[in-house]
DOMI-302867 format. One record per residue (C-alpha): residue number from 1; z, x, y; residue in three letters. Coordinates in Angstrom, 2 decimals. Each point is the difference from the previous one (the first is absolute). Layout:
! residues N
[NUM, [Z, X, Y], ALA]
...
//
This chain:
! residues 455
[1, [-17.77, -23.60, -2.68], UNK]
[2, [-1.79, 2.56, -2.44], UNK]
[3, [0.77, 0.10, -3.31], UNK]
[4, [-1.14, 2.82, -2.57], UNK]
[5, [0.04, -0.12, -3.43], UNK]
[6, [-2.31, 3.25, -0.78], UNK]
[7, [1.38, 2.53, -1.28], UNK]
[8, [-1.70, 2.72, 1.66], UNK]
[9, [0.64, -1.31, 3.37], UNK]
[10, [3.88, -0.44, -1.37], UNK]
[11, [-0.28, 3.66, -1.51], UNK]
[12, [-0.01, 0.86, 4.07], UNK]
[13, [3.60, -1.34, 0.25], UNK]
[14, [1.54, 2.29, -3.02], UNK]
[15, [1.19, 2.75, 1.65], UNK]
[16, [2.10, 1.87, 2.44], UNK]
[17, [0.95, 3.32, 1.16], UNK]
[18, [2.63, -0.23, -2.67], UNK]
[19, [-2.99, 0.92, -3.04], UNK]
[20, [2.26, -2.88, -1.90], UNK]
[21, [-2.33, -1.00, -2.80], UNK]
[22, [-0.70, -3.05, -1.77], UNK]
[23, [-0.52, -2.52, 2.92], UNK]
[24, [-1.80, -3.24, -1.29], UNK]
[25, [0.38, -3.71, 1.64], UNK]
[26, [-2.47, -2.79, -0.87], UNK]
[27, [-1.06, -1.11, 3.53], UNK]
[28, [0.41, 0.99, 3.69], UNK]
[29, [0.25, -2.13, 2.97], UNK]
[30, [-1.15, 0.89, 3.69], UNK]
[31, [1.22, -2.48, 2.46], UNK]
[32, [-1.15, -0.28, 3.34], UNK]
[33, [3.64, -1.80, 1.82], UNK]
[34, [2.91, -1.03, -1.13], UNK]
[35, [-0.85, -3.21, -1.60], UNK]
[36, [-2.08, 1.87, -2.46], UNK]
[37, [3.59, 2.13, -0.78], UNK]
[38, [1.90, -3.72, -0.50], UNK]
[39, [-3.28, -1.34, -2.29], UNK]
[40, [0.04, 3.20, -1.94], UNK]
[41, [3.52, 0.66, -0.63], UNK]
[42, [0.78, -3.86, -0.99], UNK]
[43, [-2.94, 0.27, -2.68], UNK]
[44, [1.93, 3.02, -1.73], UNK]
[45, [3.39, -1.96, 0.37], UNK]
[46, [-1.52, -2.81, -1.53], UNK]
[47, [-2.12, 2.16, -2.59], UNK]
[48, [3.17, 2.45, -0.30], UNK]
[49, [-2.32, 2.81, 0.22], UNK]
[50, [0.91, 3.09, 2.07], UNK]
[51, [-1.24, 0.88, 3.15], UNK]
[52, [0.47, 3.49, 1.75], UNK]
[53, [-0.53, 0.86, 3.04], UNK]
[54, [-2.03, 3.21, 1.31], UNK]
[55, [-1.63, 0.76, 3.75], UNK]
[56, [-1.31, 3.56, 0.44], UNK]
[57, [1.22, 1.54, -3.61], UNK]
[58, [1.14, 2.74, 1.38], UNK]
[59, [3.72, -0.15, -1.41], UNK]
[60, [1.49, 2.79, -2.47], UNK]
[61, [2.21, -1.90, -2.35], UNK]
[62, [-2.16, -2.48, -1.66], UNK]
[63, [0.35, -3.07, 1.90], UNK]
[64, [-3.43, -1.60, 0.83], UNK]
[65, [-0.97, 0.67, -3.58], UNK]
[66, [-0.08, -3.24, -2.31], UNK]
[67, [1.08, 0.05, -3.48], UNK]
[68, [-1.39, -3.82, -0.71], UNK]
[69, [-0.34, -2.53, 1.79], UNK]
[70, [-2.24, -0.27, 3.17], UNK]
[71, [-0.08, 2.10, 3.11], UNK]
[72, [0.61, -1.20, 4.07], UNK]
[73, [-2.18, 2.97, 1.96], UNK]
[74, [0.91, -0.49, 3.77], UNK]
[75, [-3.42, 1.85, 1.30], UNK]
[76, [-1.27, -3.53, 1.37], UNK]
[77, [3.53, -0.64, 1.90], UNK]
[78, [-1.14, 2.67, 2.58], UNK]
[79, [0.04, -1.67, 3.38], UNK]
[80, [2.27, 1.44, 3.11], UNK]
[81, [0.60, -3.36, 1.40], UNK]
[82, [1.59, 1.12, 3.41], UNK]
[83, [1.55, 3.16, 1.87], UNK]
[84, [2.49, -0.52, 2.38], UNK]
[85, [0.01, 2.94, 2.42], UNK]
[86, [3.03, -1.63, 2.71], UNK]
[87, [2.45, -1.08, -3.08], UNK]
[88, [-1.42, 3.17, -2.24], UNK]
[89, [-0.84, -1.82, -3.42], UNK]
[90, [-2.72, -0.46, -2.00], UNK]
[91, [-0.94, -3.26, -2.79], UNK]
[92, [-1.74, 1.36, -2.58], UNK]
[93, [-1.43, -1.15, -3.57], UNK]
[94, [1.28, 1.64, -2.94], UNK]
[95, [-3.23, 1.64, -0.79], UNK]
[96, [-0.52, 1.82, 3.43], UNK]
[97, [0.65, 3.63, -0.86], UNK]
[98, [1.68, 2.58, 2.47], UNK]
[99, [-3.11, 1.73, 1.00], UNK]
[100, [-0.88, -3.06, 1.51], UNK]
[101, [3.35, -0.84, 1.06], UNK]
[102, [0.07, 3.62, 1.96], UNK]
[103, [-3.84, -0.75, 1.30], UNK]
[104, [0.85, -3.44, 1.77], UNK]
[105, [3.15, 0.88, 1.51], UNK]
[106, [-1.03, 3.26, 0.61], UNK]
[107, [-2.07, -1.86, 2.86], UNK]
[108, [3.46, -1.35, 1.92], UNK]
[109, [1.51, 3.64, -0.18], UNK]
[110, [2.48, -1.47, -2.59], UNK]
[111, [1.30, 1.70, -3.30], UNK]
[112, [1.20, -1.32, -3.39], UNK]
[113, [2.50, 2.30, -0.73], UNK]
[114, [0.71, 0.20, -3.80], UNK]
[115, [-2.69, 2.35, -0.02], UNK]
[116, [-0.95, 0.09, -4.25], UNK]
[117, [-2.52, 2.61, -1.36], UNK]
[118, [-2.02, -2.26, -1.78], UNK]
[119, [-2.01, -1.92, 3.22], UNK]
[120, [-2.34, -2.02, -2.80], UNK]
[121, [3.03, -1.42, -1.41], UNK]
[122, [0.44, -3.87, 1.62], UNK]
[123, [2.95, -1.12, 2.09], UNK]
[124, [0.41, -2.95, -2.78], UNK]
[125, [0.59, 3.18, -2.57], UNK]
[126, [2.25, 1.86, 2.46], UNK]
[127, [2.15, -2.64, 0.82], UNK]
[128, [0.48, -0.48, -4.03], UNK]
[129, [1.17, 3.17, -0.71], UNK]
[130, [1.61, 0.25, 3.51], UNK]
[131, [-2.14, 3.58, 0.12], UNK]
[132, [0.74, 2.69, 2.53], UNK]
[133, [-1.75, 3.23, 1.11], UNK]
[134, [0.60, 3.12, 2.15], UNK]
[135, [0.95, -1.76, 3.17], UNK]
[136, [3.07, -1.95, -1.80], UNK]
[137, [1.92, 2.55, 0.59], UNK]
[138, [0.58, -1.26, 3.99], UNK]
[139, [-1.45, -3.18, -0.40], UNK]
[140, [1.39, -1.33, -3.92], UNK]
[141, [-2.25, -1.57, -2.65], UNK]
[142, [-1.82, -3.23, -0.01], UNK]
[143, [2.37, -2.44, 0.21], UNK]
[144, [1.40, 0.91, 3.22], UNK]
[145, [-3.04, -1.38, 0.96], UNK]
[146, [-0.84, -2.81, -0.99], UNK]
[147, [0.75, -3.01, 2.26], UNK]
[148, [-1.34, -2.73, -2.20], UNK]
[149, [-1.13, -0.97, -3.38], UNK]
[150, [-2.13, -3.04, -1.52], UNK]
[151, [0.83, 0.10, -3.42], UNK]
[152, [-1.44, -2.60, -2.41], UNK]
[153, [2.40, -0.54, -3.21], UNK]
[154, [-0.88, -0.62, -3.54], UNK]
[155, [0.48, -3.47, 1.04], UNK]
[156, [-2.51, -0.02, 2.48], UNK]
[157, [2.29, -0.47, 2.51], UNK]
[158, [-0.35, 2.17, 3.12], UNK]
[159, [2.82, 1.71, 1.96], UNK]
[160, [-0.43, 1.05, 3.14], UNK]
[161, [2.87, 2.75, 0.26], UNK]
[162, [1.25, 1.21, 3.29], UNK]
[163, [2.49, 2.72, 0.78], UNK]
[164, [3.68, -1.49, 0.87], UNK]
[165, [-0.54, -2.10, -2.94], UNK]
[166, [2.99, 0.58, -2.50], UNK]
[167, [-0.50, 0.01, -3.46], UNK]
[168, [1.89, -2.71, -1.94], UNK]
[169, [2.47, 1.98, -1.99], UNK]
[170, [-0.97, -0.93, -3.64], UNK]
[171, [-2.85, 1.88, 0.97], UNK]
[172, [1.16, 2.69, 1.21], UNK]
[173, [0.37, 2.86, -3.27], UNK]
[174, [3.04, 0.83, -0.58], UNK]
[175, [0.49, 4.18, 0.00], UNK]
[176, [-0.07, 2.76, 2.47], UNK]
[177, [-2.99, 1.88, 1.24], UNK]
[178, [0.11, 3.71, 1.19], UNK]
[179, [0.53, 0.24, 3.59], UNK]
[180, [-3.74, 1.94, 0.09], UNK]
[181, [-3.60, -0.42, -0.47], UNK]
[182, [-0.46, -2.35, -2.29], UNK]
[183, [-2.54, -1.93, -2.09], UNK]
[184, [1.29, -0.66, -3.53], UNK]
[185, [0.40, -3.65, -0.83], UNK]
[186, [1.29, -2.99, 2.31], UNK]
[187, [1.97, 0.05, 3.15], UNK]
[188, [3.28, -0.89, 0.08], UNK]
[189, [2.40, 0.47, 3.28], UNK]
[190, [2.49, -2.35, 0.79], UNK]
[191, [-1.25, -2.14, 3.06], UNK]
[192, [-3.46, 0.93, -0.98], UNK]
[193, [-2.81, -2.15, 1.50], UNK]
[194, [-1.80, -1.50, -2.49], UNK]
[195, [-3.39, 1.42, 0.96], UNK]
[196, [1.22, 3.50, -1.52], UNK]
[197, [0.18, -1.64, -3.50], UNK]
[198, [-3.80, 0.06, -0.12], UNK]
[199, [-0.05, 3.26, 1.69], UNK]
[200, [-0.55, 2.55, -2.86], UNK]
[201, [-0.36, -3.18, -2.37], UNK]
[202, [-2.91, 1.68, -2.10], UNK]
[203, [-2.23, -3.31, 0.12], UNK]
[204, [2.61, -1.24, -2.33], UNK]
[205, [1.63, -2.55, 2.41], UNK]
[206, [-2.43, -1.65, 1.95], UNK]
[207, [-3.89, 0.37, 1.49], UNK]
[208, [-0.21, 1.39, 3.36], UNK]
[209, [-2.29, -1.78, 1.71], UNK]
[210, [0.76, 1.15, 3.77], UNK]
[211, [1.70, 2.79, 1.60], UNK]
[212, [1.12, 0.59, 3.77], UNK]
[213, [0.90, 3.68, 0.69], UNK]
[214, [1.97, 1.36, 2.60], UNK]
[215, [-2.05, 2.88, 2.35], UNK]
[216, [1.35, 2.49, 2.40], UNK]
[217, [-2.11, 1.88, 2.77], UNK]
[218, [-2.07, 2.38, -1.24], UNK]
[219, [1.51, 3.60, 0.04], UNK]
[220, [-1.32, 1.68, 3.09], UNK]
[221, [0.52, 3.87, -0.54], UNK]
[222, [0.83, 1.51, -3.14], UNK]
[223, [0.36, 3.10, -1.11], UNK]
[224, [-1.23, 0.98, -3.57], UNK]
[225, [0.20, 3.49, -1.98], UNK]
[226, [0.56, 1.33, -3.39], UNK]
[227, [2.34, 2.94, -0.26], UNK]
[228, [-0.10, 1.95, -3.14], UNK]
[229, [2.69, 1.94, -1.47], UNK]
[230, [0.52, 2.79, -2.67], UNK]
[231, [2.20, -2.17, -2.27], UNK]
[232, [0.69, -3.41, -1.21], UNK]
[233, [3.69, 0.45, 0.84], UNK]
[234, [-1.34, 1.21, 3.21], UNK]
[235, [-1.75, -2.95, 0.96], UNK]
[236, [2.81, -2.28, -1.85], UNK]
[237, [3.05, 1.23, 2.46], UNK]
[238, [-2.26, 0.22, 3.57], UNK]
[239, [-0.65, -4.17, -0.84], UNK]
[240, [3.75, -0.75, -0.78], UNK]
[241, [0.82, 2.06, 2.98], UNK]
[242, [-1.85, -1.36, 2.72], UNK]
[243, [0.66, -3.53, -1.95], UNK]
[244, [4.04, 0.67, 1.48], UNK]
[245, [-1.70, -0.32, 3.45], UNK]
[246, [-1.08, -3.90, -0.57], UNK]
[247, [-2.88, 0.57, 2.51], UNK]
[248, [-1.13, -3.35, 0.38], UNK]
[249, [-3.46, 1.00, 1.01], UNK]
[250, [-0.88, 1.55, -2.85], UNK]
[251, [-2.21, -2.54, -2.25], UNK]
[252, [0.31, 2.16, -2.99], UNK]
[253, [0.22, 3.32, -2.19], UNK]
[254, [-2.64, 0.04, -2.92], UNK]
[255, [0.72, 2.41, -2.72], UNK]
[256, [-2.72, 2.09, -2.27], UNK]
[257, [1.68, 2.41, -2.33], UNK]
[258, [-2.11, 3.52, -1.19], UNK]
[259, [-1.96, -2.25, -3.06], UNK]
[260, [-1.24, -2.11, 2.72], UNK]
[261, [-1.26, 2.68, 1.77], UNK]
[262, [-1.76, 1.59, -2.42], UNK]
[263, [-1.49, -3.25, -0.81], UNK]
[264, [-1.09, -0.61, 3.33], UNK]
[265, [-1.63, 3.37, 1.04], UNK]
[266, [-3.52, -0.89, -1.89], UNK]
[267, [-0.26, -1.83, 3.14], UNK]
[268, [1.99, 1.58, 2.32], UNK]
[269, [-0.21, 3.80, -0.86], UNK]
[270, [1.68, 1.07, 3.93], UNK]
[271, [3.42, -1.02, -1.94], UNK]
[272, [2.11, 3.21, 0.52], UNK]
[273, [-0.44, 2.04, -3.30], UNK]
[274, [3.85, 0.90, 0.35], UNK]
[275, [1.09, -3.92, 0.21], UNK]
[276, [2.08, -1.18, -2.55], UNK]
[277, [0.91, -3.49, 2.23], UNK]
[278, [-1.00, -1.68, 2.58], UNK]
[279, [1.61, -2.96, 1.97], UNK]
[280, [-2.06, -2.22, 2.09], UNK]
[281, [1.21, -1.39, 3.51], UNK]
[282, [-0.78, -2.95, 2.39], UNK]
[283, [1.75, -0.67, 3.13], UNK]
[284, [-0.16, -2.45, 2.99], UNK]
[285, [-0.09, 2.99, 2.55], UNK]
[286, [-2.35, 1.95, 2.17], UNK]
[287, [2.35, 3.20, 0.23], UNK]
[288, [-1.11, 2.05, -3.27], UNK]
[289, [2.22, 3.09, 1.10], UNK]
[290, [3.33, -0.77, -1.83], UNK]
[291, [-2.41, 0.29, -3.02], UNK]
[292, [-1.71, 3.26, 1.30], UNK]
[293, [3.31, 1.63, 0.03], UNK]
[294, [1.62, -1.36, -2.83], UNK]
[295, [-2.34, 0.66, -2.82], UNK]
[296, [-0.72, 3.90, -0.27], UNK]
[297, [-2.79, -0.50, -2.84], UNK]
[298, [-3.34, -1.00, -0.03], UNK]
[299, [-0.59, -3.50, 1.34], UNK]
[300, [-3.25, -2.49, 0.51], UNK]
[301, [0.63, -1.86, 3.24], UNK]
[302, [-2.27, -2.68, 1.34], UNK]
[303, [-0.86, 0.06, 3.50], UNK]
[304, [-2.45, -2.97, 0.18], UNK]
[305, [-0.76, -3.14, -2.19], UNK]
[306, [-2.69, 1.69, -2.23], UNK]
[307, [2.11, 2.59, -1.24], UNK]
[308, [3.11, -3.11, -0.54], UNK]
[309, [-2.38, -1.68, -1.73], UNK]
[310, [-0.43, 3.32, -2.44], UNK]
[311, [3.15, 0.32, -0.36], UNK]
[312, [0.22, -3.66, -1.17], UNK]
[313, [-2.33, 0.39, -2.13], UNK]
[314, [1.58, 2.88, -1.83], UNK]
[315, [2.86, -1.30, -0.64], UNK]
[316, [-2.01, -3.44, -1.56], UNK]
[317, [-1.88, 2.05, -2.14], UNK]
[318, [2.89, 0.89, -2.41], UNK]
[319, [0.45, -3.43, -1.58], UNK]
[320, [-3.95, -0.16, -0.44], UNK]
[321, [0.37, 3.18, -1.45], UNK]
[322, [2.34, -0.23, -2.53], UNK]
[323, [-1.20, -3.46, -0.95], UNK]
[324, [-3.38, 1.86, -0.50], UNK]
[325, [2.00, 1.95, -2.47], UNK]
[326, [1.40, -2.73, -1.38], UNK]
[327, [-3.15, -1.54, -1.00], UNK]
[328, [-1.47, 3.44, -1.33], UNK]
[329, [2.56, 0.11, -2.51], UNK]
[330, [0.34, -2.96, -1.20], UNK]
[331, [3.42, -0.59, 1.11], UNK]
[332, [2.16, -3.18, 1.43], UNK]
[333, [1.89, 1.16, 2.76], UNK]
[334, [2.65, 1.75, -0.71], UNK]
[335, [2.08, 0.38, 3.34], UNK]
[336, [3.49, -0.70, 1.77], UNK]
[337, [0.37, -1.98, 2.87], UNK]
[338, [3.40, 1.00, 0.25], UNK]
[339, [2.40, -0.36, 3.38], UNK]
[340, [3.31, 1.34, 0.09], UNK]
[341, [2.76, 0.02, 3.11], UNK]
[342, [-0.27, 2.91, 2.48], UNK]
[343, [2.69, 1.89, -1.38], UNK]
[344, [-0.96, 0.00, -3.77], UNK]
[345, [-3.62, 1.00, 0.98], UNK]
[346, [0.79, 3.89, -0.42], UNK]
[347, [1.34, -0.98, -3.16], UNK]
[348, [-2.96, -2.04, -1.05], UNK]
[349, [-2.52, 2.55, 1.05], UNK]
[350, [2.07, 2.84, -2.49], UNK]
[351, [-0.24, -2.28, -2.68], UNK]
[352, [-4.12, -0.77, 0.11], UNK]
[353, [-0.21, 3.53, 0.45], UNK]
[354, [1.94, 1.36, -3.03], UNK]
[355, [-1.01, -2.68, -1.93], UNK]
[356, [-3.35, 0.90, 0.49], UNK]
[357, [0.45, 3.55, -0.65], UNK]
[358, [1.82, -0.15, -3.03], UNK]
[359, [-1.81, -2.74, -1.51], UNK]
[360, [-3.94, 0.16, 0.98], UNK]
[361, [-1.23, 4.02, -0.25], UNK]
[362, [-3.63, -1.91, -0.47], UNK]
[363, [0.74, -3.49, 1.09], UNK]
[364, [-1.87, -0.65, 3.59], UNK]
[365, [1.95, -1.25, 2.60], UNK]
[366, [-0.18, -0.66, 3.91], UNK]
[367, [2.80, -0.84, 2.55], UNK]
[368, [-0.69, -1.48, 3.08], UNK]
[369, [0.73, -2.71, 2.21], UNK]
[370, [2.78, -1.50, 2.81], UNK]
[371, [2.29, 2.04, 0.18], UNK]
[372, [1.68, -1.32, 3.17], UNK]
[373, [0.94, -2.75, -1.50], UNK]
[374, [1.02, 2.17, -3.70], UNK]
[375, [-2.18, -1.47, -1.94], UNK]
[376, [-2.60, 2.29, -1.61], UNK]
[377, [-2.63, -0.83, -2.68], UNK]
[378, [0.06, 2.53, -3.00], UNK]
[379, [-3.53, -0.64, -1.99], UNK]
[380, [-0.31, 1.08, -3.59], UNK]
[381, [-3.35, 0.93, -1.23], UNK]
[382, [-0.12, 0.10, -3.89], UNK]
[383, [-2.96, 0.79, -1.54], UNK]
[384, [1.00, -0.54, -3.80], UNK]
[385, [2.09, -2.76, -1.73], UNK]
[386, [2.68, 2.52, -0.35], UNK]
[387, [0.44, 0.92, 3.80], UNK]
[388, [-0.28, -3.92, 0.43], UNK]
[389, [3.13, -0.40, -1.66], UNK]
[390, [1.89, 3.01, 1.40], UNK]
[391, [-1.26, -1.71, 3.63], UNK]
[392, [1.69, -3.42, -1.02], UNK]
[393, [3.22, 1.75, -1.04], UNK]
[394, [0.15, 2.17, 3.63], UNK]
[395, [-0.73, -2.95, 1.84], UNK]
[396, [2.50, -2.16, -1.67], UNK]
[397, [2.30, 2.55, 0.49], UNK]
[398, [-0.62, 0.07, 3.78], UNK]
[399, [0.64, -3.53, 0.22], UNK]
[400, [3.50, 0.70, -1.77], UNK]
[401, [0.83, 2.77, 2.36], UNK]
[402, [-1.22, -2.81, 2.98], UNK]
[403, [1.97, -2.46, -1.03], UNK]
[404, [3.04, 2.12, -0.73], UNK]
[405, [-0.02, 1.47, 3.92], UNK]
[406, [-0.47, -3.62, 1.39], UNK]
[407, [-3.85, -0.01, 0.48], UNK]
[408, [-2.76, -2.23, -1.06], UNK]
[409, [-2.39, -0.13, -2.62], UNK]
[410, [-3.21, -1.76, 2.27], UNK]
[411, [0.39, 1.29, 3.78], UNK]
[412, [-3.84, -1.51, 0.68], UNK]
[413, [-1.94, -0.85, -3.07], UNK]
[414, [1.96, -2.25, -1.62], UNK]
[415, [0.62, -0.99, -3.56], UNK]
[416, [-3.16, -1.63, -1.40], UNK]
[417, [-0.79, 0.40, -3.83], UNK]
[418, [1.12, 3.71, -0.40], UNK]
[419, [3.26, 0.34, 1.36], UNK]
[420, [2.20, -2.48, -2.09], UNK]
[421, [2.42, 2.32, -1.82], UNK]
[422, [0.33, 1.45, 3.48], UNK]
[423, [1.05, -3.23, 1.96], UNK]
[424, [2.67, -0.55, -3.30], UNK]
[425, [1.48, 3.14, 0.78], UNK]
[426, [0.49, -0.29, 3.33], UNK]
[427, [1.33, -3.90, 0.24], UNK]
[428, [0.93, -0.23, -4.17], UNK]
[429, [0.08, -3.08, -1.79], UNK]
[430, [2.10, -2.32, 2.56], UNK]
[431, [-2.22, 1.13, 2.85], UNK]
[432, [-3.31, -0.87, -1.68], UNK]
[433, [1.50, -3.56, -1.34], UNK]
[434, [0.49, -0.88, 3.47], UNK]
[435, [-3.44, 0.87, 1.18], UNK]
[436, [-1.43, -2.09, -3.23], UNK]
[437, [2.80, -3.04, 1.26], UNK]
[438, [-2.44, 0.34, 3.70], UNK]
[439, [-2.97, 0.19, -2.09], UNK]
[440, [0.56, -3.02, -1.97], UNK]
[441, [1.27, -2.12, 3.19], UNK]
[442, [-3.47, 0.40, 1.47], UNK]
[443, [-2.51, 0.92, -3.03], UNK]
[444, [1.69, -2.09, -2.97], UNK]
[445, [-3.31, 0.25, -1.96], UNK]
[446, [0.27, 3.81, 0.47], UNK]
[447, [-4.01, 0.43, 0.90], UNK]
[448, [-0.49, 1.00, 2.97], UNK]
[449, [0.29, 4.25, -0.10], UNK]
[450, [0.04, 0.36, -3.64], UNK]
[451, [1.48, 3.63, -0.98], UNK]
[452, [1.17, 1.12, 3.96], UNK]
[453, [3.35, 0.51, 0.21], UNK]
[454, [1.12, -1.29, -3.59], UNK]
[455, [-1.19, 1.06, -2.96], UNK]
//
């Protein structure tokens, strides 16, 4: 196993797409298999030095970056050790990102649904924040997924956690999650197999040190557009409309409100002028004509895999984007990752918006994101310690509203190091004593994850 104690190979491992400053960790190890995981981790336990956990560093809430301690990277743990095309799994190492995930399988005409934006991210990171993307909205997130986990413990021991396996009950949290998309803190379902308790975990838990994924055949027609409309109420009703329909080929509905736009037509300037919204679809169909005659506005259709791939690749530039702007400004990110139940969504949606108008005449801000499954992300851009604050306050105010119709504070991103107050307010004080009760049952040192989840 590599181990690295120089700082400016360490200063590599500070950051994410979070901007969260301060990162600093006195050594970083690389290992190679899973041995190198059990030898590393039992040196902290015996040291009691922390150890986090980071693969790609692509997360937005904090998590990969150390605050003391040493760093795990996962980068070496990066082999795809088999494909199984007649049961329709794959084994992979923790470190094996999706690109290459979608690259190998790609090969037996087989799909890994989940579908998130980020393809450098690594399945080890996905699985830990049980991430989701566009296509979650007919397939679900990550953990629907996942067959099997190796998990190494702060012990050293090493689980090997298969689905059907229930969860002994002291370890099962004890509160109720939202009946939606969901991400913030620990699992807890009565009956629960004990595999979903790492799920979402946050590296806090346990080392992953293997994952089998579940595949489906790859899609074989699909039809892609982007329809634009002349309002963001527009836009907002045709979704929850054609949502009533529960068209199970449709793989999603990706939202961009009249800020996006405008951000995005430096690079694509044949955006319709008049568009104030736009809502982008993908469905499992060859027919595109119910679409034809349905939207009366201006609409990009792809008619062959070039153009899907364009279309792909317009929708994936709006994170890059923003976190561009991010970065240019000097700013953490400031944004929700809020999900709320079908029926409050309208509701949501009228709050973000008159929030935003009565409260930010200067302050920057961008809405975009899965709408099919009511979960948008609303980024603040501040530019000045002032607007910093008021962004805090609107956020924290949308997590209120959130929690208030039912919904939840992490749909995909999880909590990491920047959402604590949130997770409080969602679960209070009971619910985050019994996540600290799991905690302690399987980290009683407290060192592996330091900041994620808890404060």
């Amino acid at each position: 196993m590599t181990k690295q104690t120089d700082q400016e190979i360490i200063k590599g491992h500070l950051e994410d797409s979070s901007n969260l400053p301060g990162g600093y960790a006195s050594g970083l190890y690389l290992p190679k298999n899973e041995h190198d995981i059990i030898e590393a981790i039992k040196e902290c336990q015996t040291n009691k030095v922390p150890l986090t956990i980071s693969g790609g560093e692509t997360a937005t809430t904090g998590s990969p970056i150390p605050f003391g301690g040493w760093i795990m990277n996962t980068q070496k743990l990066n082999q795809i050790i088999e494909i199984n095309e007649k049961e329709k799994f794959a084994i992979v190492e923790p470190g094996v990102t999706l690109a290459e995930i979608e690259k190998a399988i790609i090969k037996n005409c087989l799909l890994y649904p989940p579908d998130p934006t980020e393809k450098n991210a690594t399945i080890g990171g996905n699985v830990s924040t049980n991430a989701a993307g566009g296509r979650s909205y007919r397939f679900g997130p990550t953990r629907n997924w996942i067959r099997r986990l190796k998990v190494v413990l702060p012990s050293g021991e090493v689980l090997n956690l298969k689905r059907e396996v229930p969860s002994p009950q002291q370890l099962v949290p004890n509160y109720i999650m939202p009946k939606i998309k969901n991400a913030a803190g620990y699992y807890s379902k009565p009956g629960m197999d004990l595999i979903d308790l790492f799920i979402g975990s946050e590296g806090t838990l346990g080392i992953i040190s293997e994952v089998e994924i579940a595949l489906v055949p790859a899609l074989q027609e699909t039809i892609d557009l982007v329809a634009f409309f002349k309002s963001e109420n527009e836009a907002v009703d045709f979704v929850l409309k054609e949502k009533t329909k529960q068209d199970k080929t449709i793989n999603f509905f990706e939202y961009f409100d009249e800020n996006t736009l405008q951000m995005l037509r430096g690079s694509y300037p044949n955006i319709p002028q008049t568009a104030k919204a736009a809502v982008y679809i993908e469905q499992e169909s060859d027919d595109p004509t119910y679409w034809a005659e349905k939207l009366t506005g201006e609409c990009w259709f792809a008619t062959d895999a070039k153009q899907k791939q364009e279309l792909q690749t317009f929708r994936h530039a709006v994170p890059e984007l923003i976190n561009e702007l991010y970065k240019k400004y000097g700013s953490i990110k400031l944004a929700s990752d809020i999900a709320v139940p079908t029926n409050k969504f309208k509701e949501m949606y009228e709050f973000y918006a008159s929030h935003l108008a009565a409260h930010t005449p200067t302050l920057g801000h961008i809405k975009f994101g899965h709408i099919g499954e009511n979960h948008l992300h609303v980024n603040l851009l501040p530019k000045t310690e002032v607007e910093k604050k008021l962004a805090q306050e609107i956020i924290l105010a949308y997590v209120k509203k959130a929690v208030e119709l039912g919904g939840s504070i992490s749909a995909e991103h999880g909590i990491g190091k920047i959402k604590h107050e949130y997770l409080k307010i969602m679960y209070g004080d009971s619910g985050l004593s019994e996540m600290k009760r799991v905690k302690s049952l399987f980290d009683p040192n407290w060192i592996l994850g330091k900041g994620n989840i808890f404060s």
